[in-house]
MINU-761093 format. One record per residue: residue in three letters; x, y, z of N, C-alpha, C in turn. Coordinates in steps of 0.001 Angstrom, whole numbers, plus 500000, padded with zeros to 6 digits. Each point is the difference from the previous one (the first is absolute). Example, Ala and Ser with C-alpha at 12.3 -4.5 7.8 and 13.67 -1.06 7.14 Angstrom:
2
[Ala [513190 494310 507800] [499110 501190 500000] [500900 501200 500000]]
[Ser [499650 501050 499280] [500820 501190 500060] [499230 501090 500730]]
END
This chain:
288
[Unk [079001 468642 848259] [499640 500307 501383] [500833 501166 500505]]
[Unk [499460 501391 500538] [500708 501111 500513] [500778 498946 501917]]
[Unk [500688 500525 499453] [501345 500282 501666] [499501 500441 500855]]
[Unk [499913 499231 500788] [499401 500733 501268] [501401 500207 500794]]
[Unk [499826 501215 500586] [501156 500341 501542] [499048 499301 501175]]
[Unk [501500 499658 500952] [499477 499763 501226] [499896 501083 500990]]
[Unk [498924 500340 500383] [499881 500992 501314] [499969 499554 501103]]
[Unk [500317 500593 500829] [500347 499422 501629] [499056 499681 500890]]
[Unk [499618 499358 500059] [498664 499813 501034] [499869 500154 501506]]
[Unk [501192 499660 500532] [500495 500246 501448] [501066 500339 500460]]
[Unk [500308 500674 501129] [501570 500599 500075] [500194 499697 501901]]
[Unk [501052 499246 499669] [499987 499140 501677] [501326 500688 500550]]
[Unk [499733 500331 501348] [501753 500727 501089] [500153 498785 499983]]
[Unk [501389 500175 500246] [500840 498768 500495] [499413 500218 501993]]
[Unk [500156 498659 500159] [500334 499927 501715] [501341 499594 500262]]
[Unk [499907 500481 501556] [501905 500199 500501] [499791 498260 500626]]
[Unk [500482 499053 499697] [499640 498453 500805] [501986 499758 500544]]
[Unk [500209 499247 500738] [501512 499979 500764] [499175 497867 499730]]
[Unk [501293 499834 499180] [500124 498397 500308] [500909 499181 499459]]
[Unk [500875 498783 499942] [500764 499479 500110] [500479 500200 501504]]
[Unk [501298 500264 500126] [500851 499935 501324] [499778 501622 500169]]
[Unk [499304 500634 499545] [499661 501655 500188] [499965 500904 499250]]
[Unk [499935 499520 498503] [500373 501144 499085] [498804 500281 499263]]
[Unk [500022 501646 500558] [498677 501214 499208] [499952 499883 498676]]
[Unk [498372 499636 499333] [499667 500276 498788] [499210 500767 499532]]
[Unk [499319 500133 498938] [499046 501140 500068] [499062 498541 498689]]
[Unk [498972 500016 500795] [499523 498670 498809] [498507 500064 500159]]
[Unk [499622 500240 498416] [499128 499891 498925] [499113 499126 500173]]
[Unk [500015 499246 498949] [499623 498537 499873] [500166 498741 500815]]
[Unk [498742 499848 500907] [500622 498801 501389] [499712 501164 501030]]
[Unk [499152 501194 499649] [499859 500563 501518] [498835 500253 499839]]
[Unk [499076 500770 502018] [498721 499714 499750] [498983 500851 499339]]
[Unk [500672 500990 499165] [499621 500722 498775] [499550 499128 498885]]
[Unk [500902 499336 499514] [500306 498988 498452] [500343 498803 500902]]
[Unk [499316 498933 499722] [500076 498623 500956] [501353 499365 498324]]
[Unk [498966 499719 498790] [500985 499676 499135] [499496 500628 498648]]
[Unk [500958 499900 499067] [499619 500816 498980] [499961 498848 498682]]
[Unk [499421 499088 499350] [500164 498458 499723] [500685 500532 498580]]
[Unk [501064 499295 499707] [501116 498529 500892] [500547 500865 501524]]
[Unk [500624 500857 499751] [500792 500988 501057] [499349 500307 501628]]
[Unk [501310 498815 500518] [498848 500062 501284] [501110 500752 501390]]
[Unk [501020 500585 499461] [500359 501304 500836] [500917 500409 499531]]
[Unk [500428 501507 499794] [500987 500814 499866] [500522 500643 501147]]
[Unk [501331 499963 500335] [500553 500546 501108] [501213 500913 499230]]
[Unk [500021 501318 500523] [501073 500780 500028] [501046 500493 501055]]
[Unk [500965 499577 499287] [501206 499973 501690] [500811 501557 499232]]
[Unk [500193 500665 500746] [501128 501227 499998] [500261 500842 500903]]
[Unk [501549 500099 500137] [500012 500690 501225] [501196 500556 500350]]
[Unk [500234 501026 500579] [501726 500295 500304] [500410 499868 501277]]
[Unk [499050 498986 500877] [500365 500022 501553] [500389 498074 499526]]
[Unk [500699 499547 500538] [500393 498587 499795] [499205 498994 501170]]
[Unk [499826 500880 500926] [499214 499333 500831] [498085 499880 499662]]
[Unk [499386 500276 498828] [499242 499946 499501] [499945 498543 499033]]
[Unk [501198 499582 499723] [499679 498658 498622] [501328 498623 500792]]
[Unk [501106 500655 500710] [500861 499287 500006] [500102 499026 500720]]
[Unk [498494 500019 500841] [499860 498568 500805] [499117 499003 498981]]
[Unk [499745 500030 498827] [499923 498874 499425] [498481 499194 500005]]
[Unk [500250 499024 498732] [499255 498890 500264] [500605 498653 500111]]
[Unk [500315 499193 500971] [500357 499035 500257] [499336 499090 499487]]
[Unk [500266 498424 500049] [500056 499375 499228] [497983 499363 500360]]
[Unk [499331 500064 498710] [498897 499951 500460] [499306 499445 498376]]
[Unk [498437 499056 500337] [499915 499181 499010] [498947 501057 499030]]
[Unk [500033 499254 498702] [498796 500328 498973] [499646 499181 499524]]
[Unk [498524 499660 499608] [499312 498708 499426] [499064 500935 498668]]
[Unk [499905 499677 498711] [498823 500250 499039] [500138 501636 499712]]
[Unk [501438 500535 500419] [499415 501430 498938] [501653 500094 499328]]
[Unk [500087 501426 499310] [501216 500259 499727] [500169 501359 500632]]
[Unk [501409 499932 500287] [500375 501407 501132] [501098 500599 498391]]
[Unk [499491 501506 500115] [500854 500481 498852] [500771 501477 500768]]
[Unk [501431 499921 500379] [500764 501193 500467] [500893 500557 499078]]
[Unk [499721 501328 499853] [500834 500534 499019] [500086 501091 500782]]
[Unk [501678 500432 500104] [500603 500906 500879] [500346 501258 499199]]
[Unk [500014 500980 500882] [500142 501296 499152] [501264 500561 500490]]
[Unk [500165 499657 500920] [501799 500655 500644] [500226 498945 501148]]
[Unk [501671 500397 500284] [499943 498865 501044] [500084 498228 499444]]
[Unk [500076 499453 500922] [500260 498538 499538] [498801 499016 500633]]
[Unk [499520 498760 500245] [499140 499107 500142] [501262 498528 500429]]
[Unk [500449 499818 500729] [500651 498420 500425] [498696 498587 499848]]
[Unk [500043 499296 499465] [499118 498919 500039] [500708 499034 499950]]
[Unk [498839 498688 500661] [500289 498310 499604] [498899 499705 500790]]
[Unk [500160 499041 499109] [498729 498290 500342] [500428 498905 500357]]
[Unk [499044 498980 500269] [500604 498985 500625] [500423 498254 498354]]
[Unk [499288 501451 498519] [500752 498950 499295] [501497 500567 499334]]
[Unk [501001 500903 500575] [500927 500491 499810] [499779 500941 499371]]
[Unk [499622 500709 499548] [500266 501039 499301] [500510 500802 500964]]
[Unk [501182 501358 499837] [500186 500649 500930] [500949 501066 499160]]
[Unk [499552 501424 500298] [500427 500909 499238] [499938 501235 500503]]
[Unk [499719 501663 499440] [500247 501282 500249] [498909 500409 499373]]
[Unk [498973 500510 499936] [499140 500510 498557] [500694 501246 500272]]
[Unk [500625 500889 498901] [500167 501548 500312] [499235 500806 499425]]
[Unk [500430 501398 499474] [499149 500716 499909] [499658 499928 498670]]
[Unk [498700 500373 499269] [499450 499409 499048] [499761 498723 500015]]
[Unk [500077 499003 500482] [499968 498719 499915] [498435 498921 500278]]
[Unk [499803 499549 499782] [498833 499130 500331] [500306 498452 500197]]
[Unk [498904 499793 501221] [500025 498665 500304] [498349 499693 499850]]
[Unk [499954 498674 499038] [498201 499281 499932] [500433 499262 500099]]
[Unk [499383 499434 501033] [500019 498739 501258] [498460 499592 499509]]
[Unk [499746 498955 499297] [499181 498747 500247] [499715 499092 501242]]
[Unk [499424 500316 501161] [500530 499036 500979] [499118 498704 499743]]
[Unk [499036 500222 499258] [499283 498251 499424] [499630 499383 501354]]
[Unk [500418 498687 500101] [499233 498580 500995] [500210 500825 501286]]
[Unk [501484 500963 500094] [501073 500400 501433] [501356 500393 499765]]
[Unk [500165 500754 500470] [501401 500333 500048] [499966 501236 501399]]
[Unk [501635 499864 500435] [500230 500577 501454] [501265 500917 499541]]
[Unk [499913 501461 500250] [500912 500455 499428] [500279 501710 500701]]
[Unk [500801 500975 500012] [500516 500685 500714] [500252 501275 499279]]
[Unk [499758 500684 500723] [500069 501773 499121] [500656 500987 500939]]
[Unk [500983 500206 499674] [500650 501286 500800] [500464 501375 499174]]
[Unk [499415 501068 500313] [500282 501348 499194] [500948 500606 500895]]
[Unk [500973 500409 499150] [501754 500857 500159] [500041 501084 499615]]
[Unk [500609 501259 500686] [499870 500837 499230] [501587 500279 499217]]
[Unk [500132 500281 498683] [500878 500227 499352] [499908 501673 500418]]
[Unk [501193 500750 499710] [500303 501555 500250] [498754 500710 500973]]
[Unk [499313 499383 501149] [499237 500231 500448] [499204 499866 499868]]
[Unk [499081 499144 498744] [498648 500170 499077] [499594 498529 500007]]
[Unk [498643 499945 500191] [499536 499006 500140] [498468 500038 499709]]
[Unk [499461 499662 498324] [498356 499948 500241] [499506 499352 498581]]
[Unk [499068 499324 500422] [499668 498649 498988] [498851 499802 499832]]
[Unk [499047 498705 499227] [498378 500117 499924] [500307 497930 500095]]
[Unk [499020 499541 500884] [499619 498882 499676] [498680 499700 499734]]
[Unk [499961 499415 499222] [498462 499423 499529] [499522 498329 500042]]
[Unk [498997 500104 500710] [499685 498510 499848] [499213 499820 498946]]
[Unk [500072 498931 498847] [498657 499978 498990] [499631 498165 500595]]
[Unk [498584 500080 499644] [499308 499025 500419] [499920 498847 498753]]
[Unk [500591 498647 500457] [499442 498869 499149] [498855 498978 499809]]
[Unk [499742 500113 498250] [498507 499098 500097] [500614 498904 500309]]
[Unk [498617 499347 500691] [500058 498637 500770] [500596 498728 499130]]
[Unk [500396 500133 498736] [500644 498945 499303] [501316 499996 500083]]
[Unk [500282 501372 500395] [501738 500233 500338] [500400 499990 501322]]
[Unk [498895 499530 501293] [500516 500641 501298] [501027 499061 500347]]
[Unk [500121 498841 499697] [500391 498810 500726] [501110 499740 498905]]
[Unk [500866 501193 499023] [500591 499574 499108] [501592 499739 500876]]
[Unk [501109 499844 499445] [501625 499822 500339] [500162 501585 500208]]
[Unk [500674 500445 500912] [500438 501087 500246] [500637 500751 498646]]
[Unk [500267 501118 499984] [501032 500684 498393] [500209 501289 500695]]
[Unk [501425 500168 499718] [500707 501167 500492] [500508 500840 498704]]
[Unk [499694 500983 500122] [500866 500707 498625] [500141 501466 500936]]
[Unk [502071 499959 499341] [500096 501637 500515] [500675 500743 499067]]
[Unk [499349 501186 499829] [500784 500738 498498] [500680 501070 500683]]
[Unk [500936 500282 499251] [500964 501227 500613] [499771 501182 498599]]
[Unk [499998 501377 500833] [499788 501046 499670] [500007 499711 498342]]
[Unk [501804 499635 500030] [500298 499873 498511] [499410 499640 498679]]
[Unk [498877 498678 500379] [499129 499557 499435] [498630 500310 499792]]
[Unk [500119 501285 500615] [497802 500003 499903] [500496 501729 498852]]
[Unk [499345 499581 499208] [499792 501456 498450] [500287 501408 500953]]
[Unk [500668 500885 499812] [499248 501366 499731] [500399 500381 499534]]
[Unk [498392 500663 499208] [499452 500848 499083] [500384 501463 500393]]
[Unk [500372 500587 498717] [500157 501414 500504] [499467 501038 498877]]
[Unk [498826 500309 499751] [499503 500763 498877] [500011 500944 499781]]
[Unk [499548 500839 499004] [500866 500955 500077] [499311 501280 500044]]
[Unk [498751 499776 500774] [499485 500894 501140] [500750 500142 501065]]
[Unk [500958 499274 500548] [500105 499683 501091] [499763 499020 501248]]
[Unk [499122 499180 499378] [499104 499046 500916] [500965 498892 499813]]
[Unk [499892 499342 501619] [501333 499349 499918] [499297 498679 500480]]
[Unk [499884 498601 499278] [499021 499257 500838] [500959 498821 499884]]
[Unk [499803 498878 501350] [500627 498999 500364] [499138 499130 499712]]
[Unk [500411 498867 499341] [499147 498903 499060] [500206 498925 500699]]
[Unk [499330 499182 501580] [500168 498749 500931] [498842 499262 498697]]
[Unk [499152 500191 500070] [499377 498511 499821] [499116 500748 498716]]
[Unk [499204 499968 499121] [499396 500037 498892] [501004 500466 498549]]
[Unk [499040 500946 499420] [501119 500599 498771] [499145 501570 500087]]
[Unk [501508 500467 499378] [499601 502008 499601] [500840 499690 498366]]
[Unk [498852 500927 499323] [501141 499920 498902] [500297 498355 499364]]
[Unk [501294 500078 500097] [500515 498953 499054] [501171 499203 501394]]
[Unk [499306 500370 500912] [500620 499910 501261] [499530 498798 501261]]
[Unk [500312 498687 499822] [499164 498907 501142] [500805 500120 501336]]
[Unk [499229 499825 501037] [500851 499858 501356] [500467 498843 500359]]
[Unk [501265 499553 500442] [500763 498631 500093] [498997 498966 501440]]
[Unk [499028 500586 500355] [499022 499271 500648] [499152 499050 498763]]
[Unk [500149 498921 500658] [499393 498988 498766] [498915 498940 500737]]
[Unk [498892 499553 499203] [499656 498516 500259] [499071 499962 501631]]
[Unk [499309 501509 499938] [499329 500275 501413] [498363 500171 499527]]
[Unk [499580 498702 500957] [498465 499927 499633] [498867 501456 499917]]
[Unk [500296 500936 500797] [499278 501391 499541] [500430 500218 499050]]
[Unk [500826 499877 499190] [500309 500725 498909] [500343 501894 499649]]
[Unk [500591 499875 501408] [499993 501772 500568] [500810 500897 498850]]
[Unk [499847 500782 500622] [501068 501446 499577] [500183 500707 500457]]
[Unk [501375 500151 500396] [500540 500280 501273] [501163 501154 499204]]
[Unk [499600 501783 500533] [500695 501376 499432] [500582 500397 501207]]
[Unk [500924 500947 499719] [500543 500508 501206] [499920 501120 498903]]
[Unk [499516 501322 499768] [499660 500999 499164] [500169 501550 501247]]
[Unk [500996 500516 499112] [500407 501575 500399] [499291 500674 498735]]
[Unk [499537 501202 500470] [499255 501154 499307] [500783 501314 499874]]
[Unk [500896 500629 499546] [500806 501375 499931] [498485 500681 500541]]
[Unk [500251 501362 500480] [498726 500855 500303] [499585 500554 498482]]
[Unk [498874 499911 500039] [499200 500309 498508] [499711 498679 499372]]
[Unk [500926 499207 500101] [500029 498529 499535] [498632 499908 499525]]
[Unk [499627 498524 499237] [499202 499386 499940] [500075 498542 499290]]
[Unk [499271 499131 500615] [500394 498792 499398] [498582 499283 500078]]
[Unk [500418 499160 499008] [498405 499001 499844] [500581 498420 500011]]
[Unk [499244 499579 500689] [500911 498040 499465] [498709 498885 499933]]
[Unk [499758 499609 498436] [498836 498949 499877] [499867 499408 501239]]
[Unk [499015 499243 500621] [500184 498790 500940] [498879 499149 499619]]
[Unk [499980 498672 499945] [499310 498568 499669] [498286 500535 500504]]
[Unk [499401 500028 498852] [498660 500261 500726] [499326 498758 500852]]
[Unk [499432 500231 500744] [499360 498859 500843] [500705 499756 501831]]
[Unk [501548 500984 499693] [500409 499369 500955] [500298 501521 501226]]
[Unk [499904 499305 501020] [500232 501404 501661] [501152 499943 499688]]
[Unk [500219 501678 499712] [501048 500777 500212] [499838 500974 501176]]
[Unk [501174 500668 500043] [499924 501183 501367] [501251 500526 499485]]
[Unk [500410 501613 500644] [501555 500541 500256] [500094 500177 501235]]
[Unk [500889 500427 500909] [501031 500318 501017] [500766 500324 500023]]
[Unk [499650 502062 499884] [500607 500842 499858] [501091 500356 501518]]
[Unk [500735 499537 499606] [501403 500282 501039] [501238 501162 500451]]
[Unk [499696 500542 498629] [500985 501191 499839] [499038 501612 499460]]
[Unk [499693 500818 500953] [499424 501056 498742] [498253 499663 500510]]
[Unk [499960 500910 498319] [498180 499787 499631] [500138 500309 498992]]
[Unk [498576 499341 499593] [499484 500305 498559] [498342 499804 499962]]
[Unk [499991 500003 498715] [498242 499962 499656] [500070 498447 499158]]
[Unk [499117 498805 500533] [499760 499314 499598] [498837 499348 499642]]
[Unk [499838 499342 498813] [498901 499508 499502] [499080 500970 499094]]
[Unk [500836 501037 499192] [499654 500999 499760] [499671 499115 498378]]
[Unk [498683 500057 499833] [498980 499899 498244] [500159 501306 499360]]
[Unk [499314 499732 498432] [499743 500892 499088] [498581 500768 500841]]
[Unk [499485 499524 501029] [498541 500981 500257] [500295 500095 500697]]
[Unk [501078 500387 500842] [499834 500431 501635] [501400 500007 500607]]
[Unk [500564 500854 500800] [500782 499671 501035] [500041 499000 500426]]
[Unk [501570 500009 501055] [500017 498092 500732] [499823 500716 501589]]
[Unk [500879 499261 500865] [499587 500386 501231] [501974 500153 500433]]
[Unk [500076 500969 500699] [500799 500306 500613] [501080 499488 500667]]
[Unk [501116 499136 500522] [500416 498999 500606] [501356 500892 500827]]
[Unk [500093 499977 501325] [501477 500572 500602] [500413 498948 500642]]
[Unk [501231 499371 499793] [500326 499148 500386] [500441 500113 501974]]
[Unk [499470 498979 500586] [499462 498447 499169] [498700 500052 500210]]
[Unk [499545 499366 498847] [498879 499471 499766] [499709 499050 499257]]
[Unk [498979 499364 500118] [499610 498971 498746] [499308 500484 498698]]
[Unk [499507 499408 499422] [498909 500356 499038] [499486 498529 499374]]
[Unk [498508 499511 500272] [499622 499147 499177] [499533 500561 498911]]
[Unk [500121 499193 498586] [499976 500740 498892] [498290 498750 499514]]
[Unk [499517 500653 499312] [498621 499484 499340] [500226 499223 498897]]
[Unk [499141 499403 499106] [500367 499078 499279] [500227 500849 498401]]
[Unk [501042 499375 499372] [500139 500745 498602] [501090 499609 499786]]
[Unk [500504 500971 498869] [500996 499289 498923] [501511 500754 500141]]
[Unk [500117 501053 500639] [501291 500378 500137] [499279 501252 501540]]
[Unk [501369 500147 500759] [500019 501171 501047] [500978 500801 499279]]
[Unk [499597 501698 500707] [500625 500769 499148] [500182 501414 501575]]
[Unk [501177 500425 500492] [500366 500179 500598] [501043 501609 499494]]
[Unk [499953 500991 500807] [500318 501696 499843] [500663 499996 501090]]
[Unk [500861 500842 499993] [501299 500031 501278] [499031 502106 499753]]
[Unk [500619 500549 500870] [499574 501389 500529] [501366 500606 500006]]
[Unk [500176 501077 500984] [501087 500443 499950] [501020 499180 500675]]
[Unk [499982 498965 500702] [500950 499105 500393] [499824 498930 499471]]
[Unk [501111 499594 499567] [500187 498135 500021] [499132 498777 500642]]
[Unk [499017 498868 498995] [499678 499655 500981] [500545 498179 499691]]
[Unk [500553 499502 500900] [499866 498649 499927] [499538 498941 501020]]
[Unk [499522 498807 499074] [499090 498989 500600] [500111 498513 499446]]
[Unk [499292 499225 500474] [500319 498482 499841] [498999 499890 499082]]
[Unk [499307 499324 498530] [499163 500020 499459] [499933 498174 499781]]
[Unk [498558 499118 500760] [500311 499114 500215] [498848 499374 499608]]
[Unk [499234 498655 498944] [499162 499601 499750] [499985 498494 499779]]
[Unk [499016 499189 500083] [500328 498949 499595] [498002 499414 500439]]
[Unk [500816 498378 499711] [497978 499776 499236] [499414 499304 501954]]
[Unk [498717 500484 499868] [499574 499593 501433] [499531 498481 499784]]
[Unk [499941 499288 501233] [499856 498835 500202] [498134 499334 500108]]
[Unk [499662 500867 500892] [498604 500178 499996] [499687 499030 501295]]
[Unk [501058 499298 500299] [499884 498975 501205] [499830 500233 501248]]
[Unk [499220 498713 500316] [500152 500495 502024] [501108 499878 500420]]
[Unk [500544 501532 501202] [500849 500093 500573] [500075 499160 501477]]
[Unk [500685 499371 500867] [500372 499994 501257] [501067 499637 500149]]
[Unk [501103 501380 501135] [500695 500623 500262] [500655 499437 501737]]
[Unk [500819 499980 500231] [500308 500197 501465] [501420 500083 499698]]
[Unk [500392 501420 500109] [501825 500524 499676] [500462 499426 498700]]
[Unk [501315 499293 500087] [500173 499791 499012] [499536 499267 498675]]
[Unk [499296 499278 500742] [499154 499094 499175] [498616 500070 499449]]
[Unk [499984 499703 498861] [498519 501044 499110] [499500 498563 499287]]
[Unk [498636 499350 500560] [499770 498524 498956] [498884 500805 499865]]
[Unk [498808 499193 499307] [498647 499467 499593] [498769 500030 501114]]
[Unk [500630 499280 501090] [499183 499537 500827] [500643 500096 501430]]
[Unk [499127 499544 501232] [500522 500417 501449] [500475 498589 499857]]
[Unk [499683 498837 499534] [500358 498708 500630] [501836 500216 498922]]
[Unk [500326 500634 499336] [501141 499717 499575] [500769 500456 500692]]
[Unk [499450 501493 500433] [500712 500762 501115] [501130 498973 501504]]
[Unk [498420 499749 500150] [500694 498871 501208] [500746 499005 499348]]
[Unk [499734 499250 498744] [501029 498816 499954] [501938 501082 499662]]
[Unk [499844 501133 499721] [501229 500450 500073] [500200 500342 501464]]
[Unk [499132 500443 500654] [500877 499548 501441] [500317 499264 500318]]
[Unk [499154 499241 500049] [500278 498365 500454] [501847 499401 499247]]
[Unk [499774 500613 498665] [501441 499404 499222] [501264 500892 500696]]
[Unk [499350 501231 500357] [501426 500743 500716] [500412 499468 501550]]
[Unk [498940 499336 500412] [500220 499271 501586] [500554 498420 499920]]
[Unk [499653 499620 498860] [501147 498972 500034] [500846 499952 498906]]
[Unk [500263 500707 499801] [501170 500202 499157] [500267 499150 498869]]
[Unk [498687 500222 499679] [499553 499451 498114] [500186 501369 498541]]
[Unk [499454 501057 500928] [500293 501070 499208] [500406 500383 498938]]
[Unk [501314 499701 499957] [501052 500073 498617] [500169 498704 499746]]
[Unk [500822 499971 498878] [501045 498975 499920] [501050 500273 499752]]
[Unk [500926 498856 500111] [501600 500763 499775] [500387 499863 498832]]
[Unk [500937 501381 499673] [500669 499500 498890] [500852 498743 499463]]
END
C-alpha cells in the first residue's frame, strides 16, 4: 500500500476569549469557528508579557468526564485539587489531569524572568471512562525526550513515539501524540501518524508550509494558526526562511454524542444535570 501524506483541510484563527478570574487566551478548539475537533474539545493559548493578562488565574473550579492537558512553555503553572496533589508545573513541563467521575482543582500562571505562555488542551472521554477515579500525572521538563537531529529539527516527545523515542504520557484512552516540533528555516520534517485518527498542528512560533505531498504543495501557516490535517499516513511539514514551530497533536476520535455545559462534557443533557445536581449537594467528588 503507497503512503499517503496528510494535507490540511482547514486552517482556523485563534479567538482572543478572557476567562477564569481574567486571563486572555487566544483559543482554537472550543470556539465558535471549531465547536470540537473529536477527541479534542478545546485548545487554549496563554502568552504574554503584561502579567495582568494571565495572573488573575483560575480559581478553584470543577471538571467531570474529560482530560485537561497543560504543558507550559515559559514561566511557571501553581496547581492543586481537592485530592492533594499540589505542585509548580515549570517550563517544559506537563500536567494530564484525568478528571473522570470529578475532581475540583486550581491553576495559577507566574511569570518566571517576566515570561509567561502555555497551551491547555481538553481531550474528550468515551462514555466507558467518564465516570472513571480521577488520575493525575505531572512530568517535568526533565522527563519528556528531546530529539535533536541532525537537520536541526528539534522535537519534544509528551505523549506518542518519534524514532526510537516514547513520551512519558502513558495509559490515555485516545491514544494521542502529543510533539512540541521546531523547524530551523529551510528545515523539513515528516512524522508517521496512526492512520484513522484526527490530527491537527498549532503553529505558534514562525511559519511554514504544511501538509506538503509528493503531488502538490501544502498550505501556508503564520503563526498562530491551526491546521486540520486530512486523513493519511504521515504529515510532512517545510520551514521557509524563518523557523517554524508548532504543537503536532493526534489521537483516535470517539464518534460519540457530545453534551457540554463548561466544564463538564457527558453523552447526554440528563447527565449534564445529574452533575449539577452532584455539585449542589456536594456529592461531586469524593475524598481522598
Amino acid at each position: 500500500m503507497v503512503s499517503q501524506a496528510r494535507t490540511v483541510k482547514r486552517i482556523v484563527e485563534p479567538t482572543v476569549v478572557v476567562e477564569g478570574a481574567g486571563v486572555r487566551l487566544k483559543r482554537t478548539i472550543g470556539s465558535r469557528e471549531l465547536d470540537y475537533l473529536d477527541p479534542s474539545l478545546m485548545l487554549a493559548h496563554t502568552g504574554s508579557d503584561h502579567p495582568a493578562d494571565y495572573q488573575a488565574g483560575f480559581h478553584m473550579h470543577p471538571h467531570r468526564a474529560i482530560e485537561t492537558v497543560t504543558y507550559v512553555l515559559a514561566g511557571a503553572v501553581r496547581h492543586r485539587d481537592h485530592l492533594g496533589n499540589v505542585g509548580v508545573i515549570s517550563a517544559g513541563g506537563v500536567e494530564w489531569m484525568t478528571a473522570g467521575r470529578g475532581i475540583l482543582h486550581e491553576e495559577m500562571p507566574q511569570a518566571v524572568d517576566g515570561k509567561m505562555a502555555g497551551f491547555q488542551l481538553w481531550v474528550n472521554l468515551p462514555a466507558r471512562h467518564k465516570m472513571t477515579q480521577p488520575r493525575y500525572q505531572e512530568i517535568a521538563a526533565a522527563h519528556i525526550p528531546e530529539l535533536a537531529h541532525g537537520d536541526g529539527v528539534c522535537i519534544h516527545v509528551i505523549a506518542g513515539a518519534v524514532d526510537s523515542a516514547s513520551g512519558p504520557v502513558t495509559q490515555i484512552a485516545a491514544d494521542p501524540t502529543y510533539l512540541d516540533v521546531w523547524v530551523p528555516a529551510g528545515g523539513q520534517f515528516s512524522q508517521p501518524l496512526p492512520r484513522g485518527q484526527t490530527a491537527f498542528a498549532y503553529v505558534f512560533e514562525g511559519a511554514g508550509e504544511l501538509g506538503l505531498s509528493d503531488a502538490g504543495a501544502g498550505r501556508t501557516l503564520s503563526a498562530p494558526a491551526l491546521a486540520i490535517l486530512g486523513e493519511g499516513d504521515f504529515v510532512r511539514v517545510q520551514a521557509g526562511d524563518q523557523p517554524v514551530r508548532f504543537l503536532l497533536v493526534a489521537g483516535k476520535a470517539l464518534g460519540e454524542p457530545i453534551a457540554r455545559y463548561g466544564p463538564f462534557v457527558m453523552n447526554t443533557r440528563e447527565e449534564i444535570e445529574q452533575a449539577l445536581r452532584d455539585l449542589r449537594n456536594g456529592t461531586f467528588v469524593t475524598q481522598p
